[in-house]
C-alpha positions in Angstrom: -33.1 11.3 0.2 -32.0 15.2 1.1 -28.6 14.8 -1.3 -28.7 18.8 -0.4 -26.5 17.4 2.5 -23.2 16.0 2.3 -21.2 13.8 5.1 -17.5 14.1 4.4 -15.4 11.9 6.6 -11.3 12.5 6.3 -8.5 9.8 7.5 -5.8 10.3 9.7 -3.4 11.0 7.5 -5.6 13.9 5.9 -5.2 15.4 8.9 -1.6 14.8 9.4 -0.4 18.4 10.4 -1.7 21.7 10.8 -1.3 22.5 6.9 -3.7 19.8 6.2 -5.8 20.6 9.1 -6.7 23.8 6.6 -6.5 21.8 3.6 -9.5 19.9 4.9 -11.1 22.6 6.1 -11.0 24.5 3.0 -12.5 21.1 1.2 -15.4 21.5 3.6 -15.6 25.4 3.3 -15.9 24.7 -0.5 -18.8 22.2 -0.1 -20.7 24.6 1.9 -20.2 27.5 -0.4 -22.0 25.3 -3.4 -24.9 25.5 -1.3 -24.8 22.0 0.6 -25.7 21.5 4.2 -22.0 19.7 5.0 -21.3 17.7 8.1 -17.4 16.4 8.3 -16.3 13.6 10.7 -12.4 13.3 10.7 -10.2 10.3 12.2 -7.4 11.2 14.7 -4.2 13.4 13.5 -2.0 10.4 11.8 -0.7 8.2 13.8 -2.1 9.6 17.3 -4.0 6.6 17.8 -1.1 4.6 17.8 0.3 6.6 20.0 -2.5 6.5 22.6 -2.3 2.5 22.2 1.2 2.7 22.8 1.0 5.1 26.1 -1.7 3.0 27.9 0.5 -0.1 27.4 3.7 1.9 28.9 1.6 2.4 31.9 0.0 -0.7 31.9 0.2 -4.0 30.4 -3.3 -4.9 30.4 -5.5 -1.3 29.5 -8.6 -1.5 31.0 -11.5 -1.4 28.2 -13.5 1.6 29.5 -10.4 3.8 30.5 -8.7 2.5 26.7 -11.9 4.0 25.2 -12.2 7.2 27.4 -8.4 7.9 26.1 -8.8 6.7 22.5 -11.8 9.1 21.9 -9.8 12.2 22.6 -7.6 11.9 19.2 -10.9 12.5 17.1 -12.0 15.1 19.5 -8.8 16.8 19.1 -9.0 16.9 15.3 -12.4 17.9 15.1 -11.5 21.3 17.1 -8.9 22.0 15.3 -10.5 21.9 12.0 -12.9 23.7 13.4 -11.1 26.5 14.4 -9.8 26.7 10.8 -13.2 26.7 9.1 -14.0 29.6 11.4 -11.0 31.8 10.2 -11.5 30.8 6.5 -15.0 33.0 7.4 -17.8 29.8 7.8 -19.6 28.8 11.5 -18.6 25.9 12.0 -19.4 23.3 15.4 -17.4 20.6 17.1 -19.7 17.8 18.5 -18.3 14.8 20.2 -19.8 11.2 19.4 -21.9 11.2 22.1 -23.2 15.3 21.6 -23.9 13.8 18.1 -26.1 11.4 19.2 -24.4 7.9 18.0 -25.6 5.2 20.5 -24.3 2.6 20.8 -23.8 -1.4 22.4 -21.9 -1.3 25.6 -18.6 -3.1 24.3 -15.9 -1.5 24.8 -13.6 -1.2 22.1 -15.2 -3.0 19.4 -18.8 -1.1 19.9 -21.5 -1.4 17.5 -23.8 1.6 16.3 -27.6 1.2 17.2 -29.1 4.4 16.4 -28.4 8.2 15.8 -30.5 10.3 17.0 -29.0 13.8 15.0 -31.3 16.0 16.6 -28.5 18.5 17.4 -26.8 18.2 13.9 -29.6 18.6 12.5 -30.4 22.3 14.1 -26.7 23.3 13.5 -27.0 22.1 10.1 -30.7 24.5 10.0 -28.3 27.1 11.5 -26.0 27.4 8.7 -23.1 25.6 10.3 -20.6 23.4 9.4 -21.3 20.5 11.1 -18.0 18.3 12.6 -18.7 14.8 14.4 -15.9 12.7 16.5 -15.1 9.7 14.0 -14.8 6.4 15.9 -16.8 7.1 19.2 -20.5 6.6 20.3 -21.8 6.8 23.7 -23.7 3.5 25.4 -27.2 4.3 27.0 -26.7 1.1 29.0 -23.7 1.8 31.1 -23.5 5.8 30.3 -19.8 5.4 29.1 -17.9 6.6 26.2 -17.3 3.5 23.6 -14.8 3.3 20.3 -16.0 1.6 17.4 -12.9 -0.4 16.3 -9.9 0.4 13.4 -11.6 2.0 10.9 -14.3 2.9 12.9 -14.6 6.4 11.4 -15.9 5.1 8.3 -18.5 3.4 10.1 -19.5 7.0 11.6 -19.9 8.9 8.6 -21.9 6.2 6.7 -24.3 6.3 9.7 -24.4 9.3 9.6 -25.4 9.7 6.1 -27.7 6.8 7.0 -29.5 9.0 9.7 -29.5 12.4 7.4 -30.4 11.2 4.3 -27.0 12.1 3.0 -24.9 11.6 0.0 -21.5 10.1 2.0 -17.6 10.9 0.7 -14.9 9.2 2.4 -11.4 10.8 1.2 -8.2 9.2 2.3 -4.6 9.5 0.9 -5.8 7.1 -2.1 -7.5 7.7 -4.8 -10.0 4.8 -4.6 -10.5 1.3 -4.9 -8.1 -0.6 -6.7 -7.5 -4.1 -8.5 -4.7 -4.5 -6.6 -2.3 -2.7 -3.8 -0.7 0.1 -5.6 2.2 -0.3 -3.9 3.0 -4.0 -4.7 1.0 -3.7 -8.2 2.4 -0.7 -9.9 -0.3 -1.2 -12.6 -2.9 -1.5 -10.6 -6.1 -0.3 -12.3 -8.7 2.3 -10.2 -12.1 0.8 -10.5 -14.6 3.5 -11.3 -17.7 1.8 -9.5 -18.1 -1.7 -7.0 -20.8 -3.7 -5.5 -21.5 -3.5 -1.7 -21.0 -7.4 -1.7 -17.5 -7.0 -3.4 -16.4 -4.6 -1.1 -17.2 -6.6 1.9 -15.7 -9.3 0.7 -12.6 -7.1 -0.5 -12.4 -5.2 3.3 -13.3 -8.5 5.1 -9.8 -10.1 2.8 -7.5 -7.5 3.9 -8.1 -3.8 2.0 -8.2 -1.3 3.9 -9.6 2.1 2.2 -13.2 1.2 3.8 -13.8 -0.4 6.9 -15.7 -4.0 6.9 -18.7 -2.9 9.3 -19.0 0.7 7.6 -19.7 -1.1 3.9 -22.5 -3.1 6.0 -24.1 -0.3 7.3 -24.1 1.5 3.6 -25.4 -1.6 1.7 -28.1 -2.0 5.1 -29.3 1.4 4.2 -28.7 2.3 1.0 -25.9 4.8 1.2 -24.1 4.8 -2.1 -20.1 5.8 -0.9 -16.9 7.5 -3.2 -13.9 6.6 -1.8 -11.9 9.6 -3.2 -8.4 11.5 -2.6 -8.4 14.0 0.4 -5.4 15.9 -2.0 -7.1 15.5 -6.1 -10.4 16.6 -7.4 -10.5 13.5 -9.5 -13.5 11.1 -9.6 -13.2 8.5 -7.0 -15.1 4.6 -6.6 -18.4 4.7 -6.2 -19.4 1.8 -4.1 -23.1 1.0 -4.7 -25.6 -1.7 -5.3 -24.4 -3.8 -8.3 -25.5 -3.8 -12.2 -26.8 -7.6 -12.5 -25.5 -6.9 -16.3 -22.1 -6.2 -16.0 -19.7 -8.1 -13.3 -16.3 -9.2 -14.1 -15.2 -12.6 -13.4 -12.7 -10.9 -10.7 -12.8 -7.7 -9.8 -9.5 -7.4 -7.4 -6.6 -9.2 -5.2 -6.3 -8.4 -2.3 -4.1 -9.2 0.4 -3.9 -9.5 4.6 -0.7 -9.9 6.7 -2.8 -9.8 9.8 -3.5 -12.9 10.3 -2.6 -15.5 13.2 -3.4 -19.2 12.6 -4.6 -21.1 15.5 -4.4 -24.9 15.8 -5.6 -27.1 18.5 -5.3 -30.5 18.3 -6.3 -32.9 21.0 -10.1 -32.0 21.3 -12.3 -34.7 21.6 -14.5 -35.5 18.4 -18.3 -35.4 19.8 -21.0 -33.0 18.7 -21.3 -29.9 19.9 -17.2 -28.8 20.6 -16.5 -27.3 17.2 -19.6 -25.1 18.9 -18.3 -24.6 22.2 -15.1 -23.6 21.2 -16.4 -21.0 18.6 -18.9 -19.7 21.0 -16.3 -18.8 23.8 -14.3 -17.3 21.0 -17.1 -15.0 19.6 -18.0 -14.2 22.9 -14.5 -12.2 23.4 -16.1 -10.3 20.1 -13.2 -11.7 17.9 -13.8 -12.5 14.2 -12.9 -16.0 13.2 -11.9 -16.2 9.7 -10.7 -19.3 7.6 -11.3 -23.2 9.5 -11.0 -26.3 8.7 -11.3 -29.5 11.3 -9.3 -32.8 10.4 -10.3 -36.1 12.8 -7.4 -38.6 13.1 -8.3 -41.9 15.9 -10.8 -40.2 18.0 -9.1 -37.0 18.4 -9.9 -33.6 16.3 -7.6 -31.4 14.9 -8.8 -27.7 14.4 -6.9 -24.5 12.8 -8.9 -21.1 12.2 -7.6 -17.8 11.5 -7.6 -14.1 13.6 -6.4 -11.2 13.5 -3.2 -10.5 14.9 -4.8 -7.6 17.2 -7.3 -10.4 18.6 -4.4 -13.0 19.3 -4.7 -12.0 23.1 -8.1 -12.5 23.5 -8.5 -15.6 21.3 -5.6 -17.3 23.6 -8.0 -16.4 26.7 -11.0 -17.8 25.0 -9.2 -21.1 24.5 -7.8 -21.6 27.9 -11.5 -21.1 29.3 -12.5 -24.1 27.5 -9.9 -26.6 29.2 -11.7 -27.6 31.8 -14.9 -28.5 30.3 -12.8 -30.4 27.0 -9.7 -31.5 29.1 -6.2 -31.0 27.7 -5.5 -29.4 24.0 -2.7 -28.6 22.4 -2.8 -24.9 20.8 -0.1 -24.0 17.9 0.3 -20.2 17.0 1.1 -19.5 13.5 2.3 -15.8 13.1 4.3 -16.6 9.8 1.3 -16.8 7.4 -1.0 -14.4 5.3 -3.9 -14.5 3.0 -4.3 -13.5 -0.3 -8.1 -13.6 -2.4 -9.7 -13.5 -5.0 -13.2 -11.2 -5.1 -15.7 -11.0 -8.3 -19.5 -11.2 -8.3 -19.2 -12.8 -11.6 -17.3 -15.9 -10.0 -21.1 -17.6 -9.1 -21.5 -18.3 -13.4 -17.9 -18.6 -14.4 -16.4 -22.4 -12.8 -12.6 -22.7 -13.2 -11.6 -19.6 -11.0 -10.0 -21.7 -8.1 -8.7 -24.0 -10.2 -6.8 -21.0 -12.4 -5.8 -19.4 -9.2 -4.1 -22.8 -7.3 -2.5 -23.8 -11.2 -0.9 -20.1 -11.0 0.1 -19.7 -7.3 1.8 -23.6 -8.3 3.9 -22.3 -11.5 5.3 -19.8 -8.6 6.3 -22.5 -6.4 3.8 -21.1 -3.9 2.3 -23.8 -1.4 -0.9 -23.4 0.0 -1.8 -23.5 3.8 -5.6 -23.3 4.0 -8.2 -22.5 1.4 -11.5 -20.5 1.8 -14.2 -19.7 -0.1 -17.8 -17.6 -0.5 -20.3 -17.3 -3.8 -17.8 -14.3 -4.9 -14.3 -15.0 -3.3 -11.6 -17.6 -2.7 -9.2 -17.2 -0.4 -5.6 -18.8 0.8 -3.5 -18.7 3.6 0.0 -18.9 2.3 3.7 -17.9 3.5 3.4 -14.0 4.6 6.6 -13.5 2.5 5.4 -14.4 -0.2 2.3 -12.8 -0.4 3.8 -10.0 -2.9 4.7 -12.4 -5.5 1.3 -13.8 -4.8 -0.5 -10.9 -5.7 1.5 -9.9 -8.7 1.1 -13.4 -10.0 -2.8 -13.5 -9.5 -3.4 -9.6 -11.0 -1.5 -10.8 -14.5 -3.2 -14.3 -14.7 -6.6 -12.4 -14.4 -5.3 -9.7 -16.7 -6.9 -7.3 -13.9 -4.9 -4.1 -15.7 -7.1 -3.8 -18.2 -10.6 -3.2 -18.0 -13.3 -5.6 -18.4 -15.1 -6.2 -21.8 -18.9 -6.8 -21.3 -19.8 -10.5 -22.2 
């Protein structure tokens, strides 16, 4: 790998305002005067994504996908210029390339697309060129219908670790935290940084609700070998390294973490027969939403089924469902907005048994009843009361004694 070449990608909220506009560039003007070939991708200025969301739904109530995407890419397009322009007066060449200009292909989904290839022909000869390269965050262009595409929350992430992916590139992602931690900060005052995590953790860890990397940019990296340090946009100090995992050393847990984005679904009514569970799931997935936690109870005849969503894929999963009526007759469907999930993540779970059990004993001595329960090798998770997912957390991060670092066995 050519770790002569750097991808730096920098969250909204790093580019907040014009002053951090030149902080940034600066941080990228420094890289490139140590001698690296630098390539930045930045998100949207704060919250101007929102604000897009918010327009298109003030003119209409139902966006249409390719016209939400064709407004959505400009914030990242907007940033990219204007950082730009500030690398240029600080006295470095610096380009502006939009997702598609960069080469990131992608499906044809709008929205939610997925990153096939890069072909970083053009960064690559800007790079040869001297120049500071910046890429679009979050946008890709689809070969298939010739449209502009968004890559989904986060999806900036996923274009900087493809990035580094395609160049052979060492890949920084700053934000306004300093890493990866045991625990939100901000509901875990002692929450420790963790100096280095496994690919698998972090998946689990963005798939349960934190949110310094996006879930499908962690895949890519652990797909392709791109070690990541999550670092601050405003320190110099050492961030996480997330990176394959040392068989040798893995805490029992690693971190809580925590989700108040989730909507619980139950139908009840559906006939019990082979193949609905199927049905159902497949008309949901086919709407691209990500079902998390299920569980299916029969009573007489009839099944009872709850899942979990995210609270942005409500609408869609409430279309799925009603498709499905008049192949399985009538349902009922319950919406549950008043619950949230908190987990458990440690690769060293698989060879230590009692975790659950240590976990449902403590969220009991806080008078905290449990919903739903779900698990993997490396994580348990529960659906529980949304307010009181704080006291949830705090609980969990002192019965683990997640403060203080772990001792190797």
């Amino acid at each position: 790998m050519d770790f002569d070449t750097v991808v730096m990608k920098f969250g909204g909220s790093s580019v907040a305002d014009p002053e951090k506009v030149k902080h940034v560039a600066q941080r990228l003007v420094a890289a490139r005067e140590r001698g690296l070939r630098v390539v930045g991708t930045v998100s949207a200025m704060g919250r101007t994504t929102d604000g897009l969301i918010d327009l298109a739904h003030q003119v209409s109530p139902h966006p249409d996908g390719r016209e939400l995407d064709m407004l959505l890419s400009t914030g990242e397009r907007i940033a990219c210029a204007l950082v730009a322009m500030a690398i240029h007066d600080l006295g470095q060449e610096a380009v502006s390339l939009t997702g598609s200009q960069a080469g990131i292909l992608t499906d044809s989904v709008h929205t939610k697309a997925k990153i096939r290839e890069i072909r970083a022909e053009r960064v690559r000869e800007a790079l040869d060129g001297g120049k500071i390269v910046l890429v679009a965050g979050f946008q890709g262009f689809s070969r298939e219908t010739m449209d502009v595409t968004t890559l989904g929350r986060g999806g900036t992430d996923a274009t900087a670790v493809a990035l580094a992916a395609a160049l052979g590139a060492a890949c920084e992602i700053y934000s306004d935290v300093p890493g990866v931690f045991t625990a939100d900060p901000r509901i875990v005052p002692g929450a420790r940084k963790l100096p280095a995590i496994s690919y698998e953790e972090m998946l689990e860890m963005s798939a349960s609700g934190a949110k310094v990397l996006m879930l499908r940019a962690v895949e890519l990296a652990r797909n392709h070998g791109v070690r990541i340090h999550a670092r601050s946009t405003f320190s110099d100090e050492e961030g996480t390294w997330v990176q394959e995992g040392d068989e040798m050393e893995q805490p029992i847990v690693s971190a809580v973490t925590h989700s108040e984005n989730d909507v619980v679904f139950t139908l009840t009514g559906i006939p019990d027969r082979p193949g609905v569970a199927a049905m159902i799931f497949d008309v949901v997935a086919a709407a691209q939403v990500n079902v998390d936690t299920i569980i299916q109870n029969v009573v007489h005849g009839n099944a009872e089924m709850s899942f979990s969503v995210p609270a942005e894929d409500v609408p869609a999963t409430r279309g799925a469902l009603e498709s499905t009526r008049a192949e399985l007759g009538p349902f009922a469907v319950e919406e549950n907005h008043d619950l949230g999930k908190v987990s458990l993540i440690g690769a060293g779970m698989r060879s230590h048994p009692g975790v659950a059990a240590r976990m449902f004993r403590t969220l009991a001595e806080n008078g905290i009843n449990l919903q739903m329960i779900s698990t993997s090798p490396i994580k348990i998770s529960c659906m529980i009361a949304r307010g009181e997912i704080p006291a949830a957390v705090r609980a969990l991060h002192d019965a683990f004694e997640l403060e203080s670092a772990p001792v190797a066995e």
